[in-house]
N, CA, C and O atoms as a Tripos MOL2 file, in Angstrom:
@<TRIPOS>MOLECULE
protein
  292   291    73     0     0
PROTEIN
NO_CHARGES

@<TRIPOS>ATOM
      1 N          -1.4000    5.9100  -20.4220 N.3       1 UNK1
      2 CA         -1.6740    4.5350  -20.1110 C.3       1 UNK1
      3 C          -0.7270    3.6690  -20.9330 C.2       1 UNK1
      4 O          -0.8210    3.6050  -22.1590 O.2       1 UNK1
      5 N           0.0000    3.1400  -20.3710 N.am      2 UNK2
      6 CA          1.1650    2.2220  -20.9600 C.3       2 UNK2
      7 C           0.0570    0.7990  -21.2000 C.2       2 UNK2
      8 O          -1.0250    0.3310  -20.8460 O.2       2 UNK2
      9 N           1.4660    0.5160  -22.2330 N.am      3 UNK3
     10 CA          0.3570   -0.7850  -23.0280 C.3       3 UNK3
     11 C           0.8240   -2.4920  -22.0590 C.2       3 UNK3
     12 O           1.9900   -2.4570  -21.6680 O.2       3 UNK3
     13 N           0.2170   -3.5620  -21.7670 N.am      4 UNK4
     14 CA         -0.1300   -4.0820  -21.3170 C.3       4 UNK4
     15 C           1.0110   -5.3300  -22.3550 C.2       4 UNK4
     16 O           0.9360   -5.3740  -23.5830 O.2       4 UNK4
     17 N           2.0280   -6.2700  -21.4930 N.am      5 UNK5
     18 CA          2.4710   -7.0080  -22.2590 C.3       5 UNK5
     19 C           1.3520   -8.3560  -22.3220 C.2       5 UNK5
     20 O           0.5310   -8.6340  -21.4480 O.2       5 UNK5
     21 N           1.5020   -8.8340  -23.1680 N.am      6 UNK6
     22 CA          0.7400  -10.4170  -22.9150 C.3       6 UNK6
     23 C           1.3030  -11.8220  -22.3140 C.2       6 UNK6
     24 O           2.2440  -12.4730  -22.7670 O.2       6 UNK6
     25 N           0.5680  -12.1000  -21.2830 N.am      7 UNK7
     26 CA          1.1510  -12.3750  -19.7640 C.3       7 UNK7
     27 C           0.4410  -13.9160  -19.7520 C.2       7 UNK7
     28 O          -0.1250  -14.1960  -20.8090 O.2       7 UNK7
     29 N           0.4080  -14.7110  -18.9360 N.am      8 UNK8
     30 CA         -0.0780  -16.0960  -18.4000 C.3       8 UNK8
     31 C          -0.3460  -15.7400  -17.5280 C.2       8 UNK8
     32 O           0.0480  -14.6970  -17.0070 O.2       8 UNK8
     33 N          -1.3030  -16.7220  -17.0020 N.am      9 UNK9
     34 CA         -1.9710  -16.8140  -15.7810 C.3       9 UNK9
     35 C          -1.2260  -17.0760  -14.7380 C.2       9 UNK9
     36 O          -1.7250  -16.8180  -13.6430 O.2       9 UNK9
     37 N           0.3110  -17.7190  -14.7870 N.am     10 UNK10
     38 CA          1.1840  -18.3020  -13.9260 C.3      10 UNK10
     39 C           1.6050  -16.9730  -13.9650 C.2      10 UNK10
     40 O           1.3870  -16.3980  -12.8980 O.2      10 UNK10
     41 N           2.1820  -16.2200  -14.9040 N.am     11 UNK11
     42 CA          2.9850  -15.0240  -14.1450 C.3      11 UNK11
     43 C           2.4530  -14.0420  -13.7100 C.2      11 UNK11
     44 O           2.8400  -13.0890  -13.0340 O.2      11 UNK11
     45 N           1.3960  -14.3810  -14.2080 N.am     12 UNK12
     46 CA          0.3680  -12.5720  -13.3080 C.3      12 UNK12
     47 C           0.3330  -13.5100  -11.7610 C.2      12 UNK12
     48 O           0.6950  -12.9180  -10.7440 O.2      12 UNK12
     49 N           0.0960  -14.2830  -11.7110 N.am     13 UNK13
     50 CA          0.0430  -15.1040  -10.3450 C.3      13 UNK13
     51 C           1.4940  -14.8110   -9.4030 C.2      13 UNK13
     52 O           1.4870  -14.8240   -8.1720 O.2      13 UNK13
     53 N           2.2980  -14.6380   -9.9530 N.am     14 UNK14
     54 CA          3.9540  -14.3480   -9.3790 C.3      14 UNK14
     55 C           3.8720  -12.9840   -9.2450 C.2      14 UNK14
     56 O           4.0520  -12.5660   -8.1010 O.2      14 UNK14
     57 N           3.6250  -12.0980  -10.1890 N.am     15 UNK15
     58 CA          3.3830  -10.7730   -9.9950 C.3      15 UNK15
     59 C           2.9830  -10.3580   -9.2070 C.2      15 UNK15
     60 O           3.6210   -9.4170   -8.7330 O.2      15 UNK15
     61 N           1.9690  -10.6640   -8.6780 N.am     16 UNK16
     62 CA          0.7330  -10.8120   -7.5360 C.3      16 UNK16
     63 C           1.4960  -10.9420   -6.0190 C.2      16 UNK16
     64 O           1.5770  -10.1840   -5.0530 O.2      16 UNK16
     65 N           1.9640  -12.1760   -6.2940 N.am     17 UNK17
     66 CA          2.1270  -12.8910   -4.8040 C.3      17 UNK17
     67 C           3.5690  -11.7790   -4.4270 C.2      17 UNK17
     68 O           3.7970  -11.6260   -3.2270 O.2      17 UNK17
     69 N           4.3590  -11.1470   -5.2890 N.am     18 UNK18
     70 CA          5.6340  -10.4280   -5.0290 C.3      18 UNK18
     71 C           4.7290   -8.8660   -3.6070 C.2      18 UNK18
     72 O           5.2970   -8.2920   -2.6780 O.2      18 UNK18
     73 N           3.3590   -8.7260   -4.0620 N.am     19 UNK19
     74 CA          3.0430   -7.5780   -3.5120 C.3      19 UNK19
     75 C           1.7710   -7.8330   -2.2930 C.2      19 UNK19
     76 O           0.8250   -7.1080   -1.9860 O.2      19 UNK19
     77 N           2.2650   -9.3700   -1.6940 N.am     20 UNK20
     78 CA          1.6530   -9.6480   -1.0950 C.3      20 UNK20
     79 C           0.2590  -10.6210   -1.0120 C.2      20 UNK20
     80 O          -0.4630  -10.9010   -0.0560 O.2      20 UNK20
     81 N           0.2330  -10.8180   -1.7390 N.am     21 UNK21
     82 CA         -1.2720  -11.8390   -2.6570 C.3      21 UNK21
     83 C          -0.9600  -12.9800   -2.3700 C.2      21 UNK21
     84 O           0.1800  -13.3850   -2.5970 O.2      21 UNK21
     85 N          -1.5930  -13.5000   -1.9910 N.am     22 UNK22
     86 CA         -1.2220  -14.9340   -1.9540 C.3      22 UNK22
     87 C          -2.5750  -15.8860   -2.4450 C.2      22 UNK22
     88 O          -3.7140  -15.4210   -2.3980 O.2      22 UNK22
     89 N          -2.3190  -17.1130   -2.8650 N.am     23 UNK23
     90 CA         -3.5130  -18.2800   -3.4180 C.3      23 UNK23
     91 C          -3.9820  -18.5660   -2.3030 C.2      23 UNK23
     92 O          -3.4090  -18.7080   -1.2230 O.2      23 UNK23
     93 N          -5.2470  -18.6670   -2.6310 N.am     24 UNK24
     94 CA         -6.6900  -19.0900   -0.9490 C.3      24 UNK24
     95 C          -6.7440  -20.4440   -1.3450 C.2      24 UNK24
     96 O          -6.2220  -21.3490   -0.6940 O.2      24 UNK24
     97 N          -7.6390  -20.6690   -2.8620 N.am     25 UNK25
     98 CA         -8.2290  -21.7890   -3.1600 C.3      25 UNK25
     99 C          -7.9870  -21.9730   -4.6710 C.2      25 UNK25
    100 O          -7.4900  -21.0260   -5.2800 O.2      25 UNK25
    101 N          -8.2720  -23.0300   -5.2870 N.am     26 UNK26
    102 CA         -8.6710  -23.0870   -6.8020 C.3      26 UNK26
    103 C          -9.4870  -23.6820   -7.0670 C.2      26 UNK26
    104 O          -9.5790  -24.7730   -6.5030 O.2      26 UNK26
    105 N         -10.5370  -23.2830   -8.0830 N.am     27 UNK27
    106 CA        -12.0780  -23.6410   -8.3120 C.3      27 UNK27
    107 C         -11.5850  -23.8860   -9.9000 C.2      27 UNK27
    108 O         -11.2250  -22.8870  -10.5230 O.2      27 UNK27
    109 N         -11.5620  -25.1100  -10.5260 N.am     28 UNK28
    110 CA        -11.0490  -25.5260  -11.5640 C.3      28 UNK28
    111 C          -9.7640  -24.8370  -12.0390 C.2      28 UNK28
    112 O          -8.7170  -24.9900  -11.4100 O.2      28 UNK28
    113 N          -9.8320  -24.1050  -13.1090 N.am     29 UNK29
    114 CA         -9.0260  -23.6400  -13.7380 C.3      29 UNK29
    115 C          -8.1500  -22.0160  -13.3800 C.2      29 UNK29
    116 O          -7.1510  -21.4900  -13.8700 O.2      29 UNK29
    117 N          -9.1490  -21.5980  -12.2520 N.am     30 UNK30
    118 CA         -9.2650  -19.8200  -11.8490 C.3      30 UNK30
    119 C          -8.3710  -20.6330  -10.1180 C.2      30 UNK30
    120 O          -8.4150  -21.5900   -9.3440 O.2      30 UNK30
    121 N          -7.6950  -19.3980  -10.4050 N.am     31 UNK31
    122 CA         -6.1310  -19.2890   -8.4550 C.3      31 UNK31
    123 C          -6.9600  -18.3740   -8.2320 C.2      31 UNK31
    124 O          -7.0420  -17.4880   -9.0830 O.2      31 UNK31
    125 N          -7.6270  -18.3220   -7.3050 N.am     32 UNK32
    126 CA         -8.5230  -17.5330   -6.1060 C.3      32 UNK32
    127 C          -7.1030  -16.9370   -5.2410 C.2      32 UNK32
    128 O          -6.2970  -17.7110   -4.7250 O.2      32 UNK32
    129 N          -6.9760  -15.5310   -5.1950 N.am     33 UNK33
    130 CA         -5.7920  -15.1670   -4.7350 C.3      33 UNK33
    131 C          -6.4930  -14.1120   -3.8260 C.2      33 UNK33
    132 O          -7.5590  -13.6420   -4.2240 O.2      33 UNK33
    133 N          -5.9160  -13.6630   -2.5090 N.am     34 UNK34
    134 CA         -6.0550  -12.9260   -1.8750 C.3      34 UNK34
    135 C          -5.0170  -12.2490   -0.8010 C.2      34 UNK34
    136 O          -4.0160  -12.8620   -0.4300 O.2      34 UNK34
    137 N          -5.3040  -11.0720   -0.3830 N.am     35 UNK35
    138 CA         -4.6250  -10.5360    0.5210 C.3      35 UNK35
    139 C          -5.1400  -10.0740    1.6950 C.2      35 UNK35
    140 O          -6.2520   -9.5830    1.8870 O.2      35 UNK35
    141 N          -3.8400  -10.3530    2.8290 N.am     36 UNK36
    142 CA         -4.7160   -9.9160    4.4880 C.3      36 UNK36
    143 C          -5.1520   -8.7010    4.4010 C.2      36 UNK36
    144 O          -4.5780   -7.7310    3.9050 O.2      36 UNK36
    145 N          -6.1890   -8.7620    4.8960 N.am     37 UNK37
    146 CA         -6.8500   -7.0390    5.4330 C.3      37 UNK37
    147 C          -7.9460   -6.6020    4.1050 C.2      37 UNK37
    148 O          -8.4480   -5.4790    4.0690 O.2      37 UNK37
    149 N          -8.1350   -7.3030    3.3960 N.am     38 UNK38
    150 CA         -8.8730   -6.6110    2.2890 C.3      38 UNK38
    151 C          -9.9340   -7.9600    2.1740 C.2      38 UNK38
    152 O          -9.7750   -9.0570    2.7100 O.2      38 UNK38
    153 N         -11.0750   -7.5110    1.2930 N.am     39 UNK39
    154 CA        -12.6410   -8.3740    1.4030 C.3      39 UNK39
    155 C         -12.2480   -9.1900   -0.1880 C.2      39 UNK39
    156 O         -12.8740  -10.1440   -0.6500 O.2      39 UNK39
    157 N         -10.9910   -8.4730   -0.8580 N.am     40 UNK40
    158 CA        -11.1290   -8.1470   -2.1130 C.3      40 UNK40
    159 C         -10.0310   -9.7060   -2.8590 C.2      40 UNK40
    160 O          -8.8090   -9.8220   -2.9490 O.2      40 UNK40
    161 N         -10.9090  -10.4460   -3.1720 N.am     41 UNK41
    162 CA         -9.9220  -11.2370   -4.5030 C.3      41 UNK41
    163 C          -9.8820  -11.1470   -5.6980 C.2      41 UNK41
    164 O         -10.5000  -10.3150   -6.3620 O.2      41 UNK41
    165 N          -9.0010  -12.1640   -6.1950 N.am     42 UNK42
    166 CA         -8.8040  -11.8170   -7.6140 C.3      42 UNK42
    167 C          -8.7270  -13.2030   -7.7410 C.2      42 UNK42
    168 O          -8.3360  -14.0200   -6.9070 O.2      42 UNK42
    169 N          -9.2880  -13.4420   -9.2650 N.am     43 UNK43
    170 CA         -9.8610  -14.5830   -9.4260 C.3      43 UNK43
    171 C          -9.1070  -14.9380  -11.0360 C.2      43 UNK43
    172 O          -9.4580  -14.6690  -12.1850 O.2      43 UNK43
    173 N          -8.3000  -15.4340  -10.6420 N.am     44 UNK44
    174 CA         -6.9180  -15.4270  -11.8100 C.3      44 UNK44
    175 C          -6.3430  -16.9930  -12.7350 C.2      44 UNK44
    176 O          -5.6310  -17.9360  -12.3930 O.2      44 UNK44
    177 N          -7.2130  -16.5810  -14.2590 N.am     45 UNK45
    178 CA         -7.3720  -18.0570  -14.8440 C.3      45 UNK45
    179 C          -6.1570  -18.4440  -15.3760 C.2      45 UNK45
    180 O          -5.3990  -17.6420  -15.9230 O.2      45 UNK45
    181 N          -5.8180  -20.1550  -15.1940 N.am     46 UNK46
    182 CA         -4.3990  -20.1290  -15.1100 C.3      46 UNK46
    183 C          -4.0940  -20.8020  -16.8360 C.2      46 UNK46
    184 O          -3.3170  -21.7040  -17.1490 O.2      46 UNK46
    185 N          -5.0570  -19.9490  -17.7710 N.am     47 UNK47
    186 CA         -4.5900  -20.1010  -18.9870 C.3      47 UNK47
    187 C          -3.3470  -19.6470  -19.6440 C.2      47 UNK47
    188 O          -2.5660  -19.1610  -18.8260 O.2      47 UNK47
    189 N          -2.9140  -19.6510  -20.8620 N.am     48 UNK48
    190 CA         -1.3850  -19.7150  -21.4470 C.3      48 UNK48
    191 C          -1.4210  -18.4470  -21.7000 C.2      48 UNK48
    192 O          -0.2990  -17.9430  -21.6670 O.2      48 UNK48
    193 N          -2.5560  -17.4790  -22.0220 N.am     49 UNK49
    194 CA         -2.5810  -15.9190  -22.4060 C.3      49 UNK49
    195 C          -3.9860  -15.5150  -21.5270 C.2      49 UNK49
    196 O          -5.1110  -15.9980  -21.3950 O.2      49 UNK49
    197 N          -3.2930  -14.4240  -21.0470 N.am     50 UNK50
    198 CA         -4.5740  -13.4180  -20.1930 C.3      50 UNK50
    199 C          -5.1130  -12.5570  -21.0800 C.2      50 UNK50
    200 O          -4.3710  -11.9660  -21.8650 O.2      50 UNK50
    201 N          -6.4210  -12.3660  -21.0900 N.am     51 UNK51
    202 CA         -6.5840  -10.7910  -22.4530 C.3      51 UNK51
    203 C          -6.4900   -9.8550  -21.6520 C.2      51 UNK51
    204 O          -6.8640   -9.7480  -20.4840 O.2      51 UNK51
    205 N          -5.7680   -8.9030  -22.5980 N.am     52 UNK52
    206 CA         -5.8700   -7.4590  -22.1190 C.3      52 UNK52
    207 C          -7.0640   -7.0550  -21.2250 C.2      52 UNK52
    208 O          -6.6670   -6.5550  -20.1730 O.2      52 UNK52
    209 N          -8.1720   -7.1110  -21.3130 N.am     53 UNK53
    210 CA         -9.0170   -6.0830  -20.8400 C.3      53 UNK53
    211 C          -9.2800   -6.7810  -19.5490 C.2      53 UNK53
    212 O          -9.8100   -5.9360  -18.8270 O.2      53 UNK53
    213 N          -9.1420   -8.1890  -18.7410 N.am     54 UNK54
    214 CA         -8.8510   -8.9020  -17.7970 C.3      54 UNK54
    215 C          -7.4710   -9.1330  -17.2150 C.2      54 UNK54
    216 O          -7.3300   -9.8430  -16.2190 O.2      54 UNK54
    217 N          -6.4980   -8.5700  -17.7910 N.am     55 UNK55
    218 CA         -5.4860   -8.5070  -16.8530 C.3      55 UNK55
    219 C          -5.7630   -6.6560  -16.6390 C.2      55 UNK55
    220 O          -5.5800   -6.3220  -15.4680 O.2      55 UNK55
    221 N          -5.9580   -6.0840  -17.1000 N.am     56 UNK56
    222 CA         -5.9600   -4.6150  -16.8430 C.3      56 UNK56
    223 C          -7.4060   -4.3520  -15.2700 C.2      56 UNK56
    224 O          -7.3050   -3.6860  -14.2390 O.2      56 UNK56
    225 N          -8.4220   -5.1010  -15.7220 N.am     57 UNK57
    226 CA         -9.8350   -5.5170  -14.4880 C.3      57 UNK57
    227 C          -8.4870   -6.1750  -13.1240 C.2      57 UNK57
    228 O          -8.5180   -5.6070  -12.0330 O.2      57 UNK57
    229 N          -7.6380   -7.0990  -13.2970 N.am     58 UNK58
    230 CA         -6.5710   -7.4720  -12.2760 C.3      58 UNK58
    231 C          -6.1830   -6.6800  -11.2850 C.2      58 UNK58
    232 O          -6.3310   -6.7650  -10.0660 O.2      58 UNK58
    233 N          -5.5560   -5.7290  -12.1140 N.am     59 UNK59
    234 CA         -4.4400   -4.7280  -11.9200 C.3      59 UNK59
    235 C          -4.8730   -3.5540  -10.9480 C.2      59 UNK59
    236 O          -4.2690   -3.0890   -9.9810 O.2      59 UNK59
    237 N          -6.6220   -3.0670  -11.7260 N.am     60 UNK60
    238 CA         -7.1020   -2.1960  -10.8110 C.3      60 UNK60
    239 C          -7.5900   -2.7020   -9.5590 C.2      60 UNK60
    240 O          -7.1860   -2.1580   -8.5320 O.2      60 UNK60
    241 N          -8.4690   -3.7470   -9.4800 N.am     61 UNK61
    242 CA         -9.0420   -4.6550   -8.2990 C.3      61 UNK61
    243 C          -8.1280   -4.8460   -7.2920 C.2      61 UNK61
    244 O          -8.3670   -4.8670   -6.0840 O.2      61 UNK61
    245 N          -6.7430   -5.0280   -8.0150 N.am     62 UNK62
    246 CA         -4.9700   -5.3030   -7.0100 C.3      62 UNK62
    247 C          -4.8320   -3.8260   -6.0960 C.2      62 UNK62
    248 O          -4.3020   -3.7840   -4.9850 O.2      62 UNK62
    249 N          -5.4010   -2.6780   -6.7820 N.am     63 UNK63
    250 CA         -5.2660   -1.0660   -6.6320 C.3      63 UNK63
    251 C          -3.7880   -0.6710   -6.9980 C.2      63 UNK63
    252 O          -3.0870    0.0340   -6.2720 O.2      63 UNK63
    253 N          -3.4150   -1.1650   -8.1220 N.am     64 UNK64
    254 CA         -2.0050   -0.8880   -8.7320 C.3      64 UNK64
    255 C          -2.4780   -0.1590   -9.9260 C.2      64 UNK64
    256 O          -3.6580   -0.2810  -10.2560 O.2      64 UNK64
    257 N          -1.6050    0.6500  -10.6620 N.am     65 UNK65
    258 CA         -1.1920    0.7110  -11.8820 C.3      65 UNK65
    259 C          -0.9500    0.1490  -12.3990 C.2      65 UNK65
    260 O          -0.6250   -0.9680  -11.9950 O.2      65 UNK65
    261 N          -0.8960    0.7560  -14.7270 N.am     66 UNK66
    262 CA         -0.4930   -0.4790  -15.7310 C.3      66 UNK66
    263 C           1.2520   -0.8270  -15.0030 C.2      66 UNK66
    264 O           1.6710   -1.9390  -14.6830 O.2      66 UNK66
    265 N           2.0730    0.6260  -14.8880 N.am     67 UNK67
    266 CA          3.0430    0.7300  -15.0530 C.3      67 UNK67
    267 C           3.3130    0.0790  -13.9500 C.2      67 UNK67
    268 O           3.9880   -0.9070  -14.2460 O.2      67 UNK67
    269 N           2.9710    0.1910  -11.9420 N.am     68 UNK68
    270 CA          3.9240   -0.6990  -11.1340 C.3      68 UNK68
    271 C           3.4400   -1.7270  -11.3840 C.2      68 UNK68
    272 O           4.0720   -2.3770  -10.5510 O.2      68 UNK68
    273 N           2.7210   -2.5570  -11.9330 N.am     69 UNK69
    274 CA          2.1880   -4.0390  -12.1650 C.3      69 UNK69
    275 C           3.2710   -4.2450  -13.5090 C.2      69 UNK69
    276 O           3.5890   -5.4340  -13.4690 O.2      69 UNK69
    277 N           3.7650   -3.7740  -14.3400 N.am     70 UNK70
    278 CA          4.7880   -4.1940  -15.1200 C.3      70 UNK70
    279 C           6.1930   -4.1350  -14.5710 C.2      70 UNK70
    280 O           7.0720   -4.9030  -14.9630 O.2      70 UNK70
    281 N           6.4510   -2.8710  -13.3230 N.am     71 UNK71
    282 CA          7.6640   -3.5390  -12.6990 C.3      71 UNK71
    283 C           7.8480   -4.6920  -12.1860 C.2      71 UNK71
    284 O           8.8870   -5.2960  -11.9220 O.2      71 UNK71
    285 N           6.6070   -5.0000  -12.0400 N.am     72 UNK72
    286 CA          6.4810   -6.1110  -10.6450 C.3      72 UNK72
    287 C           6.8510   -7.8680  -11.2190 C.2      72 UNK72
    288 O           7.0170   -8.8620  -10.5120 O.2      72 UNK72
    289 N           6.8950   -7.7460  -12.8490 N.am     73 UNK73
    290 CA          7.0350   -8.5420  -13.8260 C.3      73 UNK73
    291 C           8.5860   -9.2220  -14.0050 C.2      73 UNK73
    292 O           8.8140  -10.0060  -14.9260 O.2      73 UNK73
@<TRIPOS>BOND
     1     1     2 1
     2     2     3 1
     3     3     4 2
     4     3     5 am
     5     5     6 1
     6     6     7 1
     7     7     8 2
     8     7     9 am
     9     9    10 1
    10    10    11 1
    11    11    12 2
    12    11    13 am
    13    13    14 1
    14    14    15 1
    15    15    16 2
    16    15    17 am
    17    17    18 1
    18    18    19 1
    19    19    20 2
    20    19    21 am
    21    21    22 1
    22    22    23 1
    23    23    24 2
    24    23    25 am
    25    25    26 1
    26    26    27 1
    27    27    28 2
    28    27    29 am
    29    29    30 1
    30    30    31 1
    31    31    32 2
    32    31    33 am
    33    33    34 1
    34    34    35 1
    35    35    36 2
    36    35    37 am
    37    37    38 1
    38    38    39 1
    39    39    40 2
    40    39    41 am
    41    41    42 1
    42    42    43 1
    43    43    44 2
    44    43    45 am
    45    45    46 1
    46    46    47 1
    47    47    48 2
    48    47    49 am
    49    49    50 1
    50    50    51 1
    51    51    52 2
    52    51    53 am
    53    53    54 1
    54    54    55 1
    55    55    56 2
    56    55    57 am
    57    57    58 1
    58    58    59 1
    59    59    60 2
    60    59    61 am
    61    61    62 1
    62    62    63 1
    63    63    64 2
    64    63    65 am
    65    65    66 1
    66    66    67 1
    67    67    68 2
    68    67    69 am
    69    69    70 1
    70    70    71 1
    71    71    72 2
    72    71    73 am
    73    73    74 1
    74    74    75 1
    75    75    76 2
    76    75    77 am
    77    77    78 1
    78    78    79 1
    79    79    80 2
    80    79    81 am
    81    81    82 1
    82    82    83 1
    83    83    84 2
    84    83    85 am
    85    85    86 1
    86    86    87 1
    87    87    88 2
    88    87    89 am
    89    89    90 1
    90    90    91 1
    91    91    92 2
    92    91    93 am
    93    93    94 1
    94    94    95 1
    95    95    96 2
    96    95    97 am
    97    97    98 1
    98    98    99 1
    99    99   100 2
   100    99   101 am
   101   101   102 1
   102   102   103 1
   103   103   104 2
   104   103   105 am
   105   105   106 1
   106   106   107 1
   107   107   108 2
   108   107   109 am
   109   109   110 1
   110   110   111 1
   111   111   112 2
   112   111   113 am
   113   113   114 1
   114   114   115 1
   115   115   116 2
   116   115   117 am
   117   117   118 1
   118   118   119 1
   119   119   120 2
   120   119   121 am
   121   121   122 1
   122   122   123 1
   123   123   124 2
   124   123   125 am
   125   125   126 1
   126   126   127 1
   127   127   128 2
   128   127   129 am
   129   129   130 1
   130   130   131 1
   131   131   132 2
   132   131   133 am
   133   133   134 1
   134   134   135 1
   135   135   136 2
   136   135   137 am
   137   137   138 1
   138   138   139 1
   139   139   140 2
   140   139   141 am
   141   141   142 1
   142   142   143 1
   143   143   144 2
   144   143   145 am
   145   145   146 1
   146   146   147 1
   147   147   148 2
   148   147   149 am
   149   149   150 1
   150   150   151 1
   151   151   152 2
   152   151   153 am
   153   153   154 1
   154   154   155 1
   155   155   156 2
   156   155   157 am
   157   157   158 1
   158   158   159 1
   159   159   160 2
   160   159   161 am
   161   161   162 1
   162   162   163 1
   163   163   164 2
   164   163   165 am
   165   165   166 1
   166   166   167 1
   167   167   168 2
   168   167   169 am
   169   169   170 1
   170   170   171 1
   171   171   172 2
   172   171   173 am
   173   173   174 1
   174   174   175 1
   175   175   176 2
   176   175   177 am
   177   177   178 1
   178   178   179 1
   179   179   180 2
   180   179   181 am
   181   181   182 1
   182   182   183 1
   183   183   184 2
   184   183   185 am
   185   185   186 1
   186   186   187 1
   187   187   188 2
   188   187   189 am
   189   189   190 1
   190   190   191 1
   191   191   192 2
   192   191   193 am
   193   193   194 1
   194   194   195 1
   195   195   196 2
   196   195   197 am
   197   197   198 1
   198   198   199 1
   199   199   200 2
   200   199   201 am
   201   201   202 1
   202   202   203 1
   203   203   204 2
   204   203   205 am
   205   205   206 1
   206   206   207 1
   207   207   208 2
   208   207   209 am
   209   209   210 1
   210   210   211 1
   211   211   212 2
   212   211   213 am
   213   213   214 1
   214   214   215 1
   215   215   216 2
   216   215   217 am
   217   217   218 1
   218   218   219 1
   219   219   220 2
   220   219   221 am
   221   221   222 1
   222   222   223 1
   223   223   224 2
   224   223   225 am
   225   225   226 1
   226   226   227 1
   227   227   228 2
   228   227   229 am
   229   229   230 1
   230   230   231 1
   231   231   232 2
   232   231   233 am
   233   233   234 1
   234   234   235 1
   235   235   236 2
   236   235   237 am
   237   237   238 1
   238   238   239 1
   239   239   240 2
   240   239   241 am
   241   241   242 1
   242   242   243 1
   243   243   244 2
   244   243   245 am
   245   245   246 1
   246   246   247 1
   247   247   248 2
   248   247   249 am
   249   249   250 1
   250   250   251 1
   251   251   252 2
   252   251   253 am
   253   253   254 1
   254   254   255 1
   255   255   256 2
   256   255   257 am
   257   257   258 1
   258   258   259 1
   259   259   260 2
   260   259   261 am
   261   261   262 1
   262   262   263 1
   263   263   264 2
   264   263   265 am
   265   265   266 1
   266   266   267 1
   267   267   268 2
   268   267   269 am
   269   269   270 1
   270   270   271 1
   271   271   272 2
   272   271   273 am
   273   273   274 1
   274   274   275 1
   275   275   276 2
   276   275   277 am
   277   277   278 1
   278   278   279 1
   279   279   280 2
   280   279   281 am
   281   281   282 1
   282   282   283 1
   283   283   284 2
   284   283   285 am
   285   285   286 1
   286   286   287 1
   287   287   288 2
   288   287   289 am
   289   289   290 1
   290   290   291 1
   291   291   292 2
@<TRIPOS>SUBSTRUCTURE
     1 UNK1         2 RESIDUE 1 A UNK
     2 UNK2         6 RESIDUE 1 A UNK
     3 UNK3        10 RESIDUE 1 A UNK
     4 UNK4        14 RESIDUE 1 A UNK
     5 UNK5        18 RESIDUE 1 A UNK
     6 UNK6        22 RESIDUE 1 A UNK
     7 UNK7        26 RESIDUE 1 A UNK
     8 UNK8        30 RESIDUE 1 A UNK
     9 UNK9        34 RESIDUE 1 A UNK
    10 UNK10       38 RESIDUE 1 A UNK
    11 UNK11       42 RESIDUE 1 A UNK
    12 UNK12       46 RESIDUE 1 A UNK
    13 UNK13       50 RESIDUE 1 A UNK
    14 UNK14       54 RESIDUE 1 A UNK
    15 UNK15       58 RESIDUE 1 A UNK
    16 UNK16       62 RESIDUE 1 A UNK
    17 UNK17       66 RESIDUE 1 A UNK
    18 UNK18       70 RESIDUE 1 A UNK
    19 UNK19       74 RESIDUE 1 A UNK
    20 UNK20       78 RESIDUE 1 A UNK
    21 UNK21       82 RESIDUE 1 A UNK
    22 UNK22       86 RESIDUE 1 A UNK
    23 UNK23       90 RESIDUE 1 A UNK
    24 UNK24       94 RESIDUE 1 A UNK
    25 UNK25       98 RESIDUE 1 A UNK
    26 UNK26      102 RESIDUE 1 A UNK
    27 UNK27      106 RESIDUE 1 A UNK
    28 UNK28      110 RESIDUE 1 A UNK
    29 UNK29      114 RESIDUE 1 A UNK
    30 UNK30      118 RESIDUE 1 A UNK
    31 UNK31      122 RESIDUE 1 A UNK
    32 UNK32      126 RESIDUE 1 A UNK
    33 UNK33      130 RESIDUE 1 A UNK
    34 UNK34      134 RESIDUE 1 A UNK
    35 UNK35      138 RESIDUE 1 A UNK
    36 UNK36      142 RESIDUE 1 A UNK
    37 UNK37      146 RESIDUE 1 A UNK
    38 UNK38      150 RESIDUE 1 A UNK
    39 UNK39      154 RESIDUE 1 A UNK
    40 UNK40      158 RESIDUE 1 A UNK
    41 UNK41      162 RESIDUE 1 A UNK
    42 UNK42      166 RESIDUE 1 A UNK
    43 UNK43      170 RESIDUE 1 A UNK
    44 UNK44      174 RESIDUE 1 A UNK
    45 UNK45      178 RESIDUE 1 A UNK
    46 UNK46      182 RESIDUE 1 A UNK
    47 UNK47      186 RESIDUE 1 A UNK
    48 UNK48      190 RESIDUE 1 A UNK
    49 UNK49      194 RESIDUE 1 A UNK
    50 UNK50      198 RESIDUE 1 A UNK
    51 UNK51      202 RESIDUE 1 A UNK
    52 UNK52      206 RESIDUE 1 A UNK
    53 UNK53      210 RESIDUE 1 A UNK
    54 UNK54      214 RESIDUE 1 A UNK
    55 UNK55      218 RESIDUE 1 A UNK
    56 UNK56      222 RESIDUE 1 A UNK
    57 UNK57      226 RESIDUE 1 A UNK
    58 UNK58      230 RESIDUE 1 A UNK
    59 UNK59      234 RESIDUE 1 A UNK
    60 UNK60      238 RESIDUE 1 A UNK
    61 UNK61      242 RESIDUE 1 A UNK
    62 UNK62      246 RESIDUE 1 A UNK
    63 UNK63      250 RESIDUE 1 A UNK
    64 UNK64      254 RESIDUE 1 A UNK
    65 UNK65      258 RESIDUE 1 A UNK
    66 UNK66      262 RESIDUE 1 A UNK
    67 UNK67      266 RESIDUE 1 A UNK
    68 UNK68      270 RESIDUE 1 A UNK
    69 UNK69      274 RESIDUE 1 A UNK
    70 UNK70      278 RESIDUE 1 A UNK
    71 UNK71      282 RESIDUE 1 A UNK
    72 UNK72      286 RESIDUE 1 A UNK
    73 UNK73      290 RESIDUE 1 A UNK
């Protein structure tokens, strides 16, 4: 398990949208992001640092890996 850089809410949001994700809505501070064909969002706060253990909850919910979610960077 590769280690997890410390990321923003804006670039996990770019990360995202590169693999198809795109923003639905925003409910204050959280980019409601989703993709066609799936039930499944991600609910992505657009603070200055993501914590580890919520960008890693991201990553799996996305059905990616640590490692292609850091190419995707």
């Amino acid at each position: 398990m590769s280690r997890l850089p410390i990321i923003s809410g804006k670039e996990a949001t770019k990360a995202f949208s590169k693999i198809e994700w795109y923003p639905n809505r925003q409910v204050g501070s959280h980019l409601i992001m989703r993709k066609k064909g799936l039930k499944i969002t991600l609910s992505i706060p657009q603070h200055k640092e993501l914590k580890p253990g919520l960008l890693r909850k991201l990553i799996k919910d996305a059905g990616l890996t640590a490692e292609e979610f850091i190419k995707l960077l």
